[in-house]
gemmi code that builds the backbone of each chain (N, CA, C; Angstrom):
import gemmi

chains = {
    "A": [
        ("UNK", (0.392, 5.178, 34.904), (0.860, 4.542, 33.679), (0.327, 5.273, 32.447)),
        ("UNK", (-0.961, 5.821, 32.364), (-1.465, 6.493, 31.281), (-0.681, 7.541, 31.087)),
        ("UNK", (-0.479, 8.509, 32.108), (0.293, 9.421, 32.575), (1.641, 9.651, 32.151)),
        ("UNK", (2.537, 8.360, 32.009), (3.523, 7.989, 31.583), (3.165, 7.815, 29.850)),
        ("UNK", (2.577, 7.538, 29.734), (1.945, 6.890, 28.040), (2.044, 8.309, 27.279)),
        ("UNK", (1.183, 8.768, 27.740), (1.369, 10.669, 27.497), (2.289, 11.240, 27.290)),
        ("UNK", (3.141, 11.256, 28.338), (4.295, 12.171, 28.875), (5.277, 11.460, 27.344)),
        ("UNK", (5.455, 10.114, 27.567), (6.248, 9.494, 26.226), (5.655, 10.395, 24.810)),
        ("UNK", (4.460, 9.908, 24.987), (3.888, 10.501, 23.168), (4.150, 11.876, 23.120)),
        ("UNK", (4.049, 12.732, 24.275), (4.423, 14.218, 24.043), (6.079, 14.346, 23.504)),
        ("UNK", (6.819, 13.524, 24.106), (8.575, 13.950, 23.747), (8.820, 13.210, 22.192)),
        ("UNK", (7.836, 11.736, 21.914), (7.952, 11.804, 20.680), (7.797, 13.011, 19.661)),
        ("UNK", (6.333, 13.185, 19.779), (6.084, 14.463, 19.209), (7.375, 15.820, 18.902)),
        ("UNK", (7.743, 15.671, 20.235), (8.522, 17.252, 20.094), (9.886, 16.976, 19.402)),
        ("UNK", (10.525, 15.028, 19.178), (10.912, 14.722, 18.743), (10.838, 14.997, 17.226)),
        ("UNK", (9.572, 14.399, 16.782), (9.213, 15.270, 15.282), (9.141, 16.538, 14.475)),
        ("UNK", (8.777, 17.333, 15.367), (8.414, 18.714, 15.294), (10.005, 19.198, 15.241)),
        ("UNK", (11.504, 18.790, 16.117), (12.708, 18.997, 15.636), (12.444, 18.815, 14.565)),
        ("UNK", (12.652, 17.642, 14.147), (13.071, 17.256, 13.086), (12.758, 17.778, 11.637)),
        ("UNK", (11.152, 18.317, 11.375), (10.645, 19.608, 10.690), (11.123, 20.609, 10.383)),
        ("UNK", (12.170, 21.076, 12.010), (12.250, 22.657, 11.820), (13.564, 21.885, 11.273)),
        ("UNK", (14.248, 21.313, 11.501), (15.843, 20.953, 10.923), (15.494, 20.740, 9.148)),
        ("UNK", (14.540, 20.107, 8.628), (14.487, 20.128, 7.392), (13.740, 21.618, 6.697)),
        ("UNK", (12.878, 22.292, 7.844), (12.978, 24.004, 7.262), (13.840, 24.389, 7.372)),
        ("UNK", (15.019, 24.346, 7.875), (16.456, 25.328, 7.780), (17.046, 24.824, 6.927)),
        ("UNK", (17.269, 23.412, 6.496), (18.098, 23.446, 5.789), (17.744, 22.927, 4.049)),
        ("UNK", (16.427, 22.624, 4.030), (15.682, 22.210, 2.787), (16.253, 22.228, 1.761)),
        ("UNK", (16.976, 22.122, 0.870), (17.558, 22.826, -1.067), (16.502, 23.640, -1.348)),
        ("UNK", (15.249, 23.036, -1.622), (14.485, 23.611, -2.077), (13.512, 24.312, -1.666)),
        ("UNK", (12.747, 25.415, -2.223), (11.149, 25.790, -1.460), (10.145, 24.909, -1.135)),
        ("UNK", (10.403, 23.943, -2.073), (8.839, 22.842, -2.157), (9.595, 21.912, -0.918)),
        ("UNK", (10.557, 22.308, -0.643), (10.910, 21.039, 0.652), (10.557, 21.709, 1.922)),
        ("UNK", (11.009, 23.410, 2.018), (10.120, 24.093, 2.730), (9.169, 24.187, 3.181)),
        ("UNK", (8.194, 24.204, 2.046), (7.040, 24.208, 2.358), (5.912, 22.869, 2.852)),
        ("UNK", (6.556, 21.805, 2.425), (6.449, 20.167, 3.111), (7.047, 20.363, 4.622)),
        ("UNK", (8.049, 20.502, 5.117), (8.178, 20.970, 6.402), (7.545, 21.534, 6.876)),
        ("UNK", (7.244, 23.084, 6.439), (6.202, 23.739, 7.497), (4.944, 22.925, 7.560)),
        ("UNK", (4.189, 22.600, 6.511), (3.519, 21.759, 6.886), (3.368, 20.439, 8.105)),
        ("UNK", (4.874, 19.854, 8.059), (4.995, 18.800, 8.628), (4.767, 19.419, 9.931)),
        ("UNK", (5.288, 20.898, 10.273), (5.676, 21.312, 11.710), (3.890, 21.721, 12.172)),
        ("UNK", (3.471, 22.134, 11.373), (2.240, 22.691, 11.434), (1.204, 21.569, 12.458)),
        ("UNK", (1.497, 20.459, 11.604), (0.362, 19.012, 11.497), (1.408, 18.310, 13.121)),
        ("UNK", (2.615, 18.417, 13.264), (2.974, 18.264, 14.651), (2.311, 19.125, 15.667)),
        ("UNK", (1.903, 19.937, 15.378), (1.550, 21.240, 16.655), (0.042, 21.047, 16.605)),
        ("UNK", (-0.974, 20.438, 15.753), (-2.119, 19.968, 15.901), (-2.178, 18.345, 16.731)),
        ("UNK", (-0.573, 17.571, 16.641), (-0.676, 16.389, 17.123), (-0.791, 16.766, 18.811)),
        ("UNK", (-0.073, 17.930, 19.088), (0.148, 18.705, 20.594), (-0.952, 18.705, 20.897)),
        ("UNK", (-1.797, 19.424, 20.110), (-3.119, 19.476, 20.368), (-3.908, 18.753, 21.218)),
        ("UNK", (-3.998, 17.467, 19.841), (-5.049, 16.528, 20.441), (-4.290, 15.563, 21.389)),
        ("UNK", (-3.043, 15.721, 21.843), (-2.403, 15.173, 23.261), (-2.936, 15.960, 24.294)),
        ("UNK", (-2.743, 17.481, 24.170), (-3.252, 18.239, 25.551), (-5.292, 17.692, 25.534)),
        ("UNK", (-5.299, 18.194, 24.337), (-6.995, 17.544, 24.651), (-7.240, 16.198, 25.442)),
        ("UNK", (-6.698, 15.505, 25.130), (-6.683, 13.928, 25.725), (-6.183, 14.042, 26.876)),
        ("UNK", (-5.099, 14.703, 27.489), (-4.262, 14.991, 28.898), (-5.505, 15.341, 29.562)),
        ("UNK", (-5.947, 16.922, 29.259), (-6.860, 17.038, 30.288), (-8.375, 16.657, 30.040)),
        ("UNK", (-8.905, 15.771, 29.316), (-10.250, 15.327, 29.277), (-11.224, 16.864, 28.571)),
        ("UNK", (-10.908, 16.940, 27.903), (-12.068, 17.892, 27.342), (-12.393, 18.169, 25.933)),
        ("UNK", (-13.563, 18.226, 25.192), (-14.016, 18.403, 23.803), (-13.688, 19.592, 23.432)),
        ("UNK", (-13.309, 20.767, 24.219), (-12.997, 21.942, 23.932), (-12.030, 22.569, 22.724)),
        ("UNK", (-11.362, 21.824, 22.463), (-9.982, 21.980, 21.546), (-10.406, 21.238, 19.815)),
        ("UNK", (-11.473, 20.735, 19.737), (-12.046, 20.570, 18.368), (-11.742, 21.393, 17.482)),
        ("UNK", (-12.465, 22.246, 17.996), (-12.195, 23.433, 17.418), (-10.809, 24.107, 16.601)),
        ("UNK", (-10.022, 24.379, 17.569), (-8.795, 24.882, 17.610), (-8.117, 23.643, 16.495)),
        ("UNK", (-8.438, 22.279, 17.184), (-7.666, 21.317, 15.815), (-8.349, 21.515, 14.750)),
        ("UNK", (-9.207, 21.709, 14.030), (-10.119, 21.751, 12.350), (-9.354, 23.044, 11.858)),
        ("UNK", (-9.618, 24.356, 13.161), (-9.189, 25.336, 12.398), (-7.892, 25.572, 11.915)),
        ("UNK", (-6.571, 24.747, 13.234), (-5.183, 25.114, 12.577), (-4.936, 24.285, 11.208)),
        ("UNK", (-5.169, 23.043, 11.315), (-5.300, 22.094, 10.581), (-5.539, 22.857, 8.858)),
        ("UNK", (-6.968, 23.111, 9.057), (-7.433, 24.128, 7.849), (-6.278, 25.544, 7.366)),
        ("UNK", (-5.937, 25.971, 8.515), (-4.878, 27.035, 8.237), (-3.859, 26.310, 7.470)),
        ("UNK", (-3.233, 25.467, 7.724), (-1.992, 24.398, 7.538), (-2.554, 24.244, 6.396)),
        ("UNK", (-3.277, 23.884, 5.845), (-4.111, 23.519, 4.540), (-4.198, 24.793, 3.488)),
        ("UNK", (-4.706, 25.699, 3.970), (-4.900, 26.266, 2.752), (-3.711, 27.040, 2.775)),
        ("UNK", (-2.772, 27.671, 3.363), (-1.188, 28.159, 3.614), (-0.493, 27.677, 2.779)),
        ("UNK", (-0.575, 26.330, 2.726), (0.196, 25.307, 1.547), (-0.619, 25.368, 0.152)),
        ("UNK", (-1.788, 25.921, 0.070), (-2.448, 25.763, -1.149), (-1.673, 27.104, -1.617)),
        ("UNK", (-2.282, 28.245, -1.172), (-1.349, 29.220, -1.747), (-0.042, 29.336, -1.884)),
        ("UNK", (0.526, 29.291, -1.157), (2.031, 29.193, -1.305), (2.191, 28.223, -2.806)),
        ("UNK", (1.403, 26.760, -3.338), (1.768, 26.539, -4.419), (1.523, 27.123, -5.407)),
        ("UNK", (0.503, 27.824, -5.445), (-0.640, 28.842, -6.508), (0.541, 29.608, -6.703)),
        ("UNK", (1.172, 30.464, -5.312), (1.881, 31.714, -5.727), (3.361, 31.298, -6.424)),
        ("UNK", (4.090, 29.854, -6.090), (4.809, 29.651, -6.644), (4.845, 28.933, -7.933)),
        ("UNK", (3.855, 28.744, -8.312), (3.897, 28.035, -9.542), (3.842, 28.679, -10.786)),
        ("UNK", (3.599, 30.536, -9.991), (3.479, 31.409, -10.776), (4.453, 32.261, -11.190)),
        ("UNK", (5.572, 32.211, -10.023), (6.636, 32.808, -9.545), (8.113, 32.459, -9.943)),
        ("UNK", (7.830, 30.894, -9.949), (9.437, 30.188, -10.287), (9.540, 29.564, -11.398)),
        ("UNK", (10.917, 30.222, -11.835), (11.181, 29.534, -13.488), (10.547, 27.762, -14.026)),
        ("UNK", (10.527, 27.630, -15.035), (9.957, 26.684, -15.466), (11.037, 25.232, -15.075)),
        ("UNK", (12.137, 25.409, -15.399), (13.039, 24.675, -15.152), (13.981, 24.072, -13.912)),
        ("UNK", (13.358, 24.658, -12.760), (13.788, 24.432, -11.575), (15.377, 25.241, -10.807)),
        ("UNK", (15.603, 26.055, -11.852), (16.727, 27.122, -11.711), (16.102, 28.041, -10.354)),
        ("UNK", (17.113, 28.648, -9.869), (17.097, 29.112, -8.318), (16.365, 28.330, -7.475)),
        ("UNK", (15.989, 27.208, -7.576), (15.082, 26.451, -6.721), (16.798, 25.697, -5.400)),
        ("UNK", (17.699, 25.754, -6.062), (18.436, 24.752, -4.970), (18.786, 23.664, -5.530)),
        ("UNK", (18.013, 23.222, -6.615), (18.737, 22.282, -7.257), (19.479, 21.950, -8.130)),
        ("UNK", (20.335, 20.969, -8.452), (20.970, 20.777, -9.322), (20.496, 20.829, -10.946)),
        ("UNK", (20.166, 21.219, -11.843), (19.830, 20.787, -13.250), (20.148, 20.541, -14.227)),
        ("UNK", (20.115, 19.499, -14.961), (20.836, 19.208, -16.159), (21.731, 19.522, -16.914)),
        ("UNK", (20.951, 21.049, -16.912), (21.902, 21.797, -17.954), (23.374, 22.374, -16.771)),
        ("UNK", (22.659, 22.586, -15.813), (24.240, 22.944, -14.633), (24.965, 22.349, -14.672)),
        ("UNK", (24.331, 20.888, -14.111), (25.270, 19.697, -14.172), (26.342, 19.464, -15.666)),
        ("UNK", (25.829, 19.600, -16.952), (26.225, 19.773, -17.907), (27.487, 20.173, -17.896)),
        ("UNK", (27.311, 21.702, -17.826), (28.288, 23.268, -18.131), (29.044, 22.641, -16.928)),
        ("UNK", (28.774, 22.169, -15.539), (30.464, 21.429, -14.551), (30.903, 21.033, -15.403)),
        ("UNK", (30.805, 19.764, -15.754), (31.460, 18.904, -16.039), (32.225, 19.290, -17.583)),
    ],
    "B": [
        ("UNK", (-15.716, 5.361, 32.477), (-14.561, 4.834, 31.854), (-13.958, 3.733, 31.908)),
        ("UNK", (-14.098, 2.537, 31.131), (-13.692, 1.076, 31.805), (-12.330, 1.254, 31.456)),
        ("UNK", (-11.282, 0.441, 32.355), (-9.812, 0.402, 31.993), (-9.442, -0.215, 30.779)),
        ("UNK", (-9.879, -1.014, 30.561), (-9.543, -1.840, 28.818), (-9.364, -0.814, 28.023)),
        ("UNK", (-10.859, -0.328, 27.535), (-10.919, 1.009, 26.686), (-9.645, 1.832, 26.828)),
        ("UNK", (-9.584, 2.506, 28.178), (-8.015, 3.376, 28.937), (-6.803, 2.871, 28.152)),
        ("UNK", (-6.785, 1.821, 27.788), (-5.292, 1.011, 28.295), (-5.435, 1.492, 26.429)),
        ("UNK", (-6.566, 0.906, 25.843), (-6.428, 1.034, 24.109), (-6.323, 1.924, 23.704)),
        ("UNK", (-7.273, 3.062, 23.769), (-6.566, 4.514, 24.139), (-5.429, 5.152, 23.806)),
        ("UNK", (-5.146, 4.671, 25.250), (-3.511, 4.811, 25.548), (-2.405, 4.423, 24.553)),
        ("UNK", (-2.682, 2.876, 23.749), (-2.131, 2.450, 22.731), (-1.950, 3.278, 21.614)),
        ("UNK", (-3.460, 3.593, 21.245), (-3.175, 4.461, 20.251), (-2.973, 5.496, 20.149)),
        ("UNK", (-2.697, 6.471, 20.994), (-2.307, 7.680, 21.059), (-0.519, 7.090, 21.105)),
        ("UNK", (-0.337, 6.325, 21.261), (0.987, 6.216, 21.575), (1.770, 5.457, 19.759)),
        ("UNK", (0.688, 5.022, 19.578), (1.045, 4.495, 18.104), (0.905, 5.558, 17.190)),
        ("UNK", (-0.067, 6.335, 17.254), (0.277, 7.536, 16.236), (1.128, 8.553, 16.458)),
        ("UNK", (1.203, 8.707, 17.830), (3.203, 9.832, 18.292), (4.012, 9.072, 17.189)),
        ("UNK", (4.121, 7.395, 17.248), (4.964, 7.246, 16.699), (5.127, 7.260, 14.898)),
        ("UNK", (3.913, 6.926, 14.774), (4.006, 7.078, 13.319), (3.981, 8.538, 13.342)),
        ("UNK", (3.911, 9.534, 13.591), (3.610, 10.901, 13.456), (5.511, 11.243, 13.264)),
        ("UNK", (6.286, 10.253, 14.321), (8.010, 10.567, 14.235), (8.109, 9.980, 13.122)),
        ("UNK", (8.071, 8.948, 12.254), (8.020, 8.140, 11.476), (7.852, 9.017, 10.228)),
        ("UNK", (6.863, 9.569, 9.946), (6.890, 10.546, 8.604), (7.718, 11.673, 8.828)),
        ("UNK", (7.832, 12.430, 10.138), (8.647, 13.244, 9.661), (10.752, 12.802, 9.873)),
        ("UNK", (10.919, 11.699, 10.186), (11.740, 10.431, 9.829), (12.177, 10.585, 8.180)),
        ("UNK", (11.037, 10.457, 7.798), (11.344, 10.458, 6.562), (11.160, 11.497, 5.730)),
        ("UNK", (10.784, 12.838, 6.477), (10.992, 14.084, 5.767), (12.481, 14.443, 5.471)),
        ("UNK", (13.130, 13.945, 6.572), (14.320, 14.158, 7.310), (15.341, 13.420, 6.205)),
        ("UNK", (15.289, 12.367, 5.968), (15.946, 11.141, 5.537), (15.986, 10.777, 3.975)),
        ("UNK", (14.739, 11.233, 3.580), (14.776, 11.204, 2.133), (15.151, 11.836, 1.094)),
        ("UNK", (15.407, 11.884, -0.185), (16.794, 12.607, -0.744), (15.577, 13.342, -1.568)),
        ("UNK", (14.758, 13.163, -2.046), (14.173, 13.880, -2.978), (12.846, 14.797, -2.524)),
        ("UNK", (12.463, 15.271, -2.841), (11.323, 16.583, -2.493), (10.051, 15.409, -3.143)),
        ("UNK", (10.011, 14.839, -4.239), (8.712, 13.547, -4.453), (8.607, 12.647, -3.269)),
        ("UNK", (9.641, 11.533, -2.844), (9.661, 10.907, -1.988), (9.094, 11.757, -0.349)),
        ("UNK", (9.732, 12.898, -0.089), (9.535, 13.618, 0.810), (8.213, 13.928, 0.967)),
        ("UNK", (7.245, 14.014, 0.158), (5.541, 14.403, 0.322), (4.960, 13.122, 0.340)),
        ("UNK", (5.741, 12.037, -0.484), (5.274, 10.844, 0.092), (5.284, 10.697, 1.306)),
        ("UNK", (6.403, 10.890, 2.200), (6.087, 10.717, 3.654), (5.348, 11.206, 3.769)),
        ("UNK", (5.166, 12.706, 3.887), (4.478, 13.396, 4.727), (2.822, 12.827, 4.316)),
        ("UNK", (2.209, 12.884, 3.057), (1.031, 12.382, 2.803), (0.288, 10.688, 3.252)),
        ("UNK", (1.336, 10.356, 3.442), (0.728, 9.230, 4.045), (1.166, 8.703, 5.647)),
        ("UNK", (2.267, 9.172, 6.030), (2.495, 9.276, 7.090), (1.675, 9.975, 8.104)),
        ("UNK", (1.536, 11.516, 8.141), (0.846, 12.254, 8.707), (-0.786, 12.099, 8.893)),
        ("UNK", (-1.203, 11.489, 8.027), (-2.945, 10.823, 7.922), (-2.946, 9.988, 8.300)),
        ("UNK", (-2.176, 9.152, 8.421), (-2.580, 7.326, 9.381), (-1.954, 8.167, 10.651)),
        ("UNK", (-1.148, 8.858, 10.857), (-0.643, 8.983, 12.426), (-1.734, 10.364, 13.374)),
        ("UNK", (-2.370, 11.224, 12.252), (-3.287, 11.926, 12.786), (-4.639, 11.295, 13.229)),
        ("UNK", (-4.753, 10.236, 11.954), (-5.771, 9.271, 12.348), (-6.005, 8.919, 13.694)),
        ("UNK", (-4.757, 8.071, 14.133), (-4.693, 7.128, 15.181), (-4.729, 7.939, 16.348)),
        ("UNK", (-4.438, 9.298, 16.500), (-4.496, 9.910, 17.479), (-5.724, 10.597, 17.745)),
        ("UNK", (-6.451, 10.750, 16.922), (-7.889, 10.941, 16.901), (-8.676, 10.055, 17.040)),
        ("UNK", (-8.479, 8.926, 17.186), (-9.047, 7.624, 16.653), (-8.946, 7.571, 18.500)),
        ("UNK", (-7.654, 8.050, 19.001), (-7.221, 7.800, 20.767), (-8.186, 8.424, 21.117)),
        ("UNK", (-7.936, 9.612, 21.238), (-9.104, 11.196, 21.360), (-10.771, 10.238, 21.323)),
        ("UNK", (-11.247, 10.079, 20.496), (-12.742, 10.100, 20.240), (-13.168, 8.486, 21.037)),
        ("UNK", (-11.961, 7.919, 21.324), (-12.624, 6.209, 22.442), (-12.480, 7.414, 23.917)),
        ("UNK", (-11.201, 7.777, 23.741), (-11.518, 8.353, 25.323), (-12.396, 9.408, 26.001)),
        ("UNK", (-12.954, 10.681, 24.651), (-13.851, 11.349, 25.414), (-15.261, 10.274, 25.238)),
        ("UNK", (-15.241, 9.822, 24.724), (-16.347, 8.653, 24.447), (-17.484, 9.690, 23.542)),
        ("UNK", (-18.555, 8.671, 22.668), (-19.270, 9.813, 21.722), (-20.240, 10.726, 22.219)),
        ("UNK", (-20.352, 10.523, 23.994), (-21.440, 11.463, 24.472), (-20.965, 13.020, 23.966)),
        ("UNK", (-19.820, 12.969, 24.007), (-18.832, 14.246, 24.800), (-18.842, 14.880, 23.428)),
        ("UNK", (-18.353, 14.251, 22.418), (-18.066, 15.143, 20.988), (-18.428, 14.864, 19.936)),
        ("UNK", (-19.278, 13.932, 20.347), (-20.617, 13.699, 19.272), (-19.767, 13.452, 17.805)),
        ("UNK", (-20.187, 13.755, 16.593), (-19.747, 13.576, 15.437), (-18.715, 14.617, 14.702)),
        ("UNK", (-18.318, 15.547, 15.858), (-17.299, 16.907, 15.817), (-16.058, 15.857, 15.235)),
        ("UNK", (-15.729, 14.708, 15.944), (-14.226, 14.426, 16.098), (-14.403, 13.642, 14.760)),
        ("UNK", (-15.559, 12.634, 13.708), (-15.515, 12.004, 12.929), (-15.357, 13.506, 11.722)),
        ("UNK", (-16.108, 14.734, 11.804), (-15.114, 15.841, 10.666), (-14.222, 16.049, 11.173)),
        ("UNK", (-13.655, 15.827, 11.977), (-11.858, 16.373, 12.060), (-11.010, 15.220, 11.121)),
        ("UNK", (-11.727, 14.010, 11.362), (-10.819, 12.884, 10.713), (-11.139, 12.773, 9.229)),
        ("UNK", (-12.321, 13.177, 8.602), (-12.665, 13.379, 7.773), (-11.853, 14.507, 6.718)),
        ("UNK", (-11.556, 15.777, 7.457), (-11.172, 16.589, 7.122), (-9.620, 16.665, 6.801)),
        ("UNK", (-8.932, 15.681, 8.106), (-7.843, 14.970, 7.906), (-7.288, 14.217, 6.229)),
        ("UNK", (-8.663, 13.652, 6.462), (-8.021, 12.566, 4.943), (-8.288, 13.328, 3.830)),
        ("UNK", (-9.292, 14.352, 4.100), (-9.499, 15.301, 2.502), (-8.348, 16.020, 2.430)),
        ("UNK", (-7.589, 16.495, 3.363), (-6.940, 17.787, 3.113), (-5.266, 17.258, 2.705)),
        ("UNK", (-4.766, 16.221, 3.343), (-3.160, 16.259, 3.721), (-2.869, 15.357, 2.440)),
        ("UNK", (-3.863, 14.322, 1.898), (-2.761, 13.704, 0.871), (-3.547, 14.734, -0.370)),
        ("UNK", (-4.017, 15.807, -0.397), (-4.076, 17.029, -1.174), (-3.134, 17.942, -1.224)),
        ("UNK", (-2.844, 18.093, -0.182), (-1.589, 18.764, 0.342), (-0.237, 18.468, -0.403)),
        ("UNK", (-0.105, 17.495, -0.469), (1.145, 16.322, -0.753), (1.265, 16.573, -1.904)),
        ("UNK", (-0.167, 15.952, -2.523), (0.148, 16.199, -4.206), (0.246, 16.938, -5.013)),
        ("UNK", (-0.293, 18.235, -4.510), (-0.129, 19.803, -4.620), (1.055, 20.071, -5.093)),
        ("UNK", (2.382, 19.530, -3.821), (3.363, 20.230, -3.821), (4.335, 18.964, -4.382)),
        ("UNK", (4.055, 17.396, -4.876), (4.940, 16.746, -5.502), (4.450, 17.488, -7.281)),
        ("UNK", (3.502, 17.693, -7.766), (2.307, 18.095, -8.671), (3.715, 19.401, -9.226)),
        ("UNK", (3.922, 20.523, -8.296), (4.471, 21.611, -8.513), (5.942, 21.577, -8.549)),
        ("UNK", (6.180, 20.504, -7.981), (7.921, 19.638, -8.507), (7.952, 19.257, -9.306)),
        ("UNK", (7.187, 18.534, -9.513), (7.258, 18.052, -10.816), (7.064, 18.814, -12.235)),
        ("UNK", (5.843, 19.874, -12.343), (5.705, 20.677, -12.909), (7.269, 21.924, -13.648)),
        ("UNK", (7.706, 21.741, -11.906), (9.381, 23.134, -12.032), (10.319, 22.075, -12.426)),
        ("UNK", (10.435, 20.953, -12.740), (11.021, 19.600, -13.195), (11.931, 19.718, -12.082)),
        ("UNK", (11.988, 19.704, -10.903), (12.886, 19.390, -9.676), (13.291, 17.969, -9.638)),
        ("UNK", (14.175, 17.842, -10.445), (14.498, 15.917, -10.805), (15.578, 15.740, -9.999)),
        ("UNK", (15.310, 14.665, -9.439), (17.302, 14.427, -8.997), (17.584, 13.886, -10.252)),
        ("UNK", (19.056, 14.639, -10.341), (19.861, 14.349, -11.653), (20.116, 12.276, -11.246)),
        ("UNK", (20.002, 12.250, -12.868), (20.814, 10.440, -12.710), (19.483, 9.240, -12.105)),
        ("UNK", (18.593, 9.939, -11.826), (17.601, 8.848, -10.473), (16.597, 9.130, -11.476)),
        ("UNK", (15.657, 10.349, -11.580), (14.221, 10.275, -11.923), (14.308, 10.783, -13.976)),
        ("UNK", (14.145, 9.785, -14.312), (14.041, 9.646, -15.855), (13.174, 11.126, -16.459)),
        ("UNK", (14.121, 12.271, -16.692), (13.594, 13.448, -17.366), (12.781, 12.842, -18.954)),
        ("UNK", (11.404, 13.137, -18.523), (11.011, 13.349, -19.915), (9.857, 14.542, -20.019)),
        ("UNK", (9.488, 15.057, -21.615), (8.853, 16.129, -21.614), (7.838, 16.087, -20.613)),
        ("UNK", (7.535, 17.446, -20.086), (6.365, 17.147, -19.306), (5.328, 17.112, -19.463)),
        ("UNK", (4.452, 16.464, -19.230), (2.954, 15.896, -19.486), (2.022, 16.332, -19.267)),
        ("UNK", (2.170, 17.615, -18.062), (1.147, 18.524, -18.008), (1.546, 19.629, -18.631)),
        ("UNK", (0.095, 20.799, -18.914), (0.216, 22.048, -20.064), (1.141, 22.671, -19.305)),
        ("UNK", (1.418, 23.666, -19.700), (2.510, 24.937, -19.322), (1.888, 25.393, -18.352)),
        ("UNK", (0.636, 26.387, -19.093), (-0.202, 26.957, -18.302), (-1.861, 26.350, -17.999)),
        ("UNK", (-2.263, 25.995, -16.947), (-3.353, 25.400, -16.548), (-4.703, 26.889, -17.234)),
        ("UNK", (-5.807, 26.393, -17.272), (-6.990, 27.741, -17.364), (-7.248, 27.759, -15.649)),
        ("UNK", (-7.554, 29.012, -16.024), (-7.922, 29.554, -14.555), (-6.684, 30.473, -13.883)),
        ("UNK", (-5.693, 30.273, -13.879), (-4.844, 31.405, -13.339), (-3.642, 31.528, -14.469)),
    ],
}
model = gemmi.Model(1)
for chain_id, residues in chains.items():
    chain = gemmi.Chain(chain_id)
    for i, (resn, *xyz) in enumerate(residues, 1):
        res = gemmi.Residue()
        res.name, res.seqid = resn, gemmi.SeqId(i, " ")
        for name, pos in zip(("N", "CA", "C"), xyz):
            atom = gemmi.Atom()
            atom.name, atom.element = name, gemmi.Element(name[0])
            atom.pos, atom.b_iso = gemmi.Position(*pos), 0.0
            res.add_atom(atom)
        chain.add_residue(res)
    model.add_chain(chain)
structure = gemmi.Structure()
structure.add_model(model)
structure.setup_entities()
């Protein structure tokens, strides 16, 4: 039954982790991008601490702080570099803006 | 290992899979890039929680001692940082949904000191 308990929480999981990569492919924006990879990131640490728990061992601590931390600071830069990078107004980002919306109509 | 403990465990590893589908549910589902880090920032920390929270009853505290209380620790410092980072930098590039989020000047400087 535990066994079963597992086996369920693992297909949830991989359930989620779709669902991540479907909002990295198709995102509008970078900043939705980059919330996905994250999301996919923080799924593949949830793998983690399932296999840790599957087979009984403290061994994988490790491995979870450090991806975790990777996932962490990946997203820090990526905002640093884009905040430096993309127009003020949200132009080439994917979205719609005011003034676009405007000039349609 | 008493079975009670097992069985609770078991619960919660199974309750944070699900909240763990649950935020990214709503990565999926939600229309805006603000709302969207809302999931993920609070979703992803109660559901990493709970699965760590599974993790540290079942190796019990001989096994990993106070390792697994900084992972959870590290958990709650890092992800709703994460979040606000990147609603912080939407907001900043004014990524508004047209018609929904009330454009007004923005409230933070142009340029921050330091970079």
């Amino acid at each position: 039954m535990i066994d079963g308990i597992l086996t369920l929480s693992f297909l949830v999981l991989v359930v989620a982790m779709l669902l991540g990569f479907y909002r990295l492919a198709r995102g509008p924006t970078v900043v939705d991008r980059v919330l996905a990879f994250d999301g996919v990131v923080l799924c593949a640490v949830s793998m983690t601490v399932l296999l840790s728990r599957l087979w009984e061992t403290p061994l994988y601590l490790e491995l979870i702080l450090i991806v975790s931390s990777l996932g962490f600071f990946g997203t820090v830069a990526l905002v640093f570099y884009l905040d430096r990078t993309m127009p003020d107004d949200g132009h080439d980002a994917g979205v719609e803006t005011e003034q676009e919306r405007e000039e349609k109509s | 290992m008493t079975t009670p403990m097992l069985l609770v465990s078991a619960f919660l590893t199974l309750l944070g899979a699900i909240v763990v589908l649950m935020a990214m549910i709503g990565m999926v589902r939600f229309p805006d890039v603000f709302c969207r880090a809302h999931a993920l920032g609070k979703g992803m920390t109660f559901g990493l929680f709970l699965l760590l929270a599974g993790l540290w009853i079942d190796l019990g505290r001989e096994a990993v001692g106070l390792k697994i209380v900084a992972a959870i620790f590290f958990q709650f410092l890092t992800l709703p940082v994460a979040s606000h980072l990147l609603a912080r930098l939407a907001y900043r590039k004014r990524m508004f949904r047209v018609g929904v989020t009330e454009v007004e000047p923005p409230a933070v400087e142009k340029k921050t000191p330091g970079h």
